[in-house]
N, C-alpha and C positions, 0 to 999 in steps of 0.2 A: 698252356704254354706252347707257342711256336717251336717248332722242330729246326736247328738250322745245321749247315753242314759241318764236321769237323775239320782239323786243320790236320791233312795227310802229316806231317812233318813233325809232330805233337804227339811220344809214344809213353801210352797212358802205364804208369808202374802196376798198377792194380786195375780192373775193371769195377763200374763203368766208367765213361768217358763221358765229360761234361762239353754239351757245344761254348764255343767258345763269343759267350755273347750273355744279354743281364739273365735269359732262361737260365741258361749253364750256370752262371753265379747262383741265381737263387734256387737250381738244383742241389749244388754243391752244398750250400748254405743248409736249407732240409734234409741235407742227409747226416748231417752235423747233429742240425736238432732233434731228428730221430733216432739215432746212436745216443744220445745226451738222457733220451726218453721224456724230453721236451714235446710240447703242445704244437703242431705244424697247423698252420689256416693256409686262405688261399692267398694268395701273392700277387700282385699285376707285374708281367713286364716290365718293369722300368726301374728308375732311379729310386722311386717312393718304395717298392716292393723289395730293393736288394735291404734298405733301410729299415727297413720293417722286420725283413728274417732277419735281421743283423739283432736286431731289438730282441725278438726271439732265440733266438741262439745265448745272447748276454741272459737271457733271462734261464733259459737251459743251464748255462753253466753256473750261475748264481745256486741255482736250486739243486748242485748236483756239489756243493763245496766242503760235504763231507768225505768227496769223492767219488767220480760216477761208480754207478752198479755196474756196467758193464760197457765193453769193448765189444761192439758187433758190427759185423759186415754180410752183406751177403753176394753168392756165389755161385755160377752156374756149377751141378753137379755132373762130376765126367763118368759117377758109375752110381748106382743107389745106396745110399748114404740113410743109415741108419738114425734115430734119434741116439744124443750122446755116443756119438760117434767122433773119435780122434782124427781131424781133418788137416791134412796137408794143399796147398793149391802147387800144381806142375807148372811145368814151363809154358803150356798152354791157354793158363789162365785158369785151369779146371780144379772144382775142386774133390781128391779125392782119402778112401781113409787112410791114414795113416800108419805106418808098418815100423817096429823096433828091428828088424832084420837085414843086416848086410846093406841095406841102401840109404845111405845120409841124408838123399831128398827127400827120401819118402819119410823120416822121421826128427823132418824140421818141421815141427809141426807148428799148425798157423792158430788150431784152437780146436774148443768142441760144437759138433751141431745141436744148435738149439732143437728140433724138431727134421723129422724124415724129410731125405725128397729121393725122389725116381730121379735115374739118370736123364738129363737136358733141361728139369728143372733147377728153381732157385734153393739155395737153402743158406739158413742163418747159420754165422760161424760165430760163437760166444769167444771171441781173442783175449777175453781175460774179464774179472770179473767173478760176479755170481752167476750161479747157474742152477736154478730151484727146483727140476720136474724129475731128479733124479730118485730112486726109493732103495732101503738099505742100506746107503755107504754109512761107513765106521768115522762119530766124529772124531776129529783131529787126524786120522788115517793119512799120508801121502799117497795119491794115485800117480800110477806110472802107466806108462804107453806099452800096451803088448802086439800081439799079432791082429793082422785085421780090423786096424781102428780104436781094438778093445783098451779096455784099463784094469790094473792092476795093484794091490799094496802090496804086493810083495817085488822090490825090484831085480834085474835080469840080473844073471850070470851069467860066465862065460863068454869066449871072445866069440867075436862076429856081431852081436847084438849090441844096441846104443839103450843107452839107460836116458831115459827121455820124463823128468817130472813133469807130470800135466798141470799137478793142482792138492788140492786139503779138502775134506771134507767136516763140515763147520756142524752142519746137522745131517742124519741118514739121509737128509731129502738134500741139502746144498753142496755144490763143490766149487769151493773157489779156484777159477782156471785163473792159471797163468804158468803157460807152458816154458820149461828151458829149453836150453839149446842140446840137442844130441850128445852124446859122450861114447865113445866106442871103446866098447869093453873088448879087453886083450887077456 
């Protein structure tokens, strides 16, 4: 796919940014059907190709009508980021782990990481969903957000810390993520 410029004027809520032109459609379109865990092929340029992923993507979501597995994004890392790690993204765009302690930002959390990365690399953020490469968690267990990313069943006490559910674990190895919103324990 051709590379074309962006539109200065056009401020993207999440990274990346799609050019604004049928590439940029049928990037955005792939990234659809790759989150979906849809089949992506290759695509020309043009009218025929945005119709095509479209076809694709329909067919992504057909296949997915029990309800997709998973919510995933990924994310440049602003520090090294563990596997299953509780991920926050900054004002930045970056994303980093996630903290129950004193800071609201840092424990709105956006999901878990699928897999490691080194800080400047990418890494997958599971935003809800299943999540299968985990070992030991207690089924039906609540996990909650602790210090440094980590998680927890047994939830925080005490004021200054936010009680942040991440997720359930279904089997020792799954946890189903779908993070809440913060709560500030007083």
């Amino acid at each position: 796919m051709t590379t074309e410029p962006l539109n200065p004027a056009v401020q993207p809520r999440f990274q990346p940014r799609y050019a604004e032109n049928t590439s940029g459609i049928i990037a955005g379109i792939v990234a659809c059907i790759d989150a979906l865990g849809g089949s992506v092929t290759s695509y020309p340029s043009n009218t025929a190709g945005i119709i095509q992923a479209l076809i694709d993507l329909h067919e992504a979501l057909q296949a997915s009508s029990l309800g997709p597995r998973y919510f995933k994004r990924e994310f440049t890392a602003g520090e090294a980021i563990p596997a299953h790690a509780v991920v926050y993204v900054a004002s930045n765009g970056l994303a980093y782990k996630a903290d129950n302690a004193t800071d609201a930002g840092k424990a709105t959390v956006l999901g878990v990481a699928q897999e490691a990365a080194a800080a400047g690399l990418l890494v997958t953020v599971i935003m809800q969903g299943m999540v299968e490469t985990f070992s030991g968690l207690t089924t039906g267990d609540e996990y909650y957000l602790t210090l440094d990313g980590g998680l927890t069943t047994t939830a925080p006490t005490g004021g200054g810390f936010y009680l942040v559910a991440i997720g359930q674990a279904v089997s020792p190895t799954v946890l189903y993520v779908d993070p809440q919103l913060p709560i500030l324990l007083t």
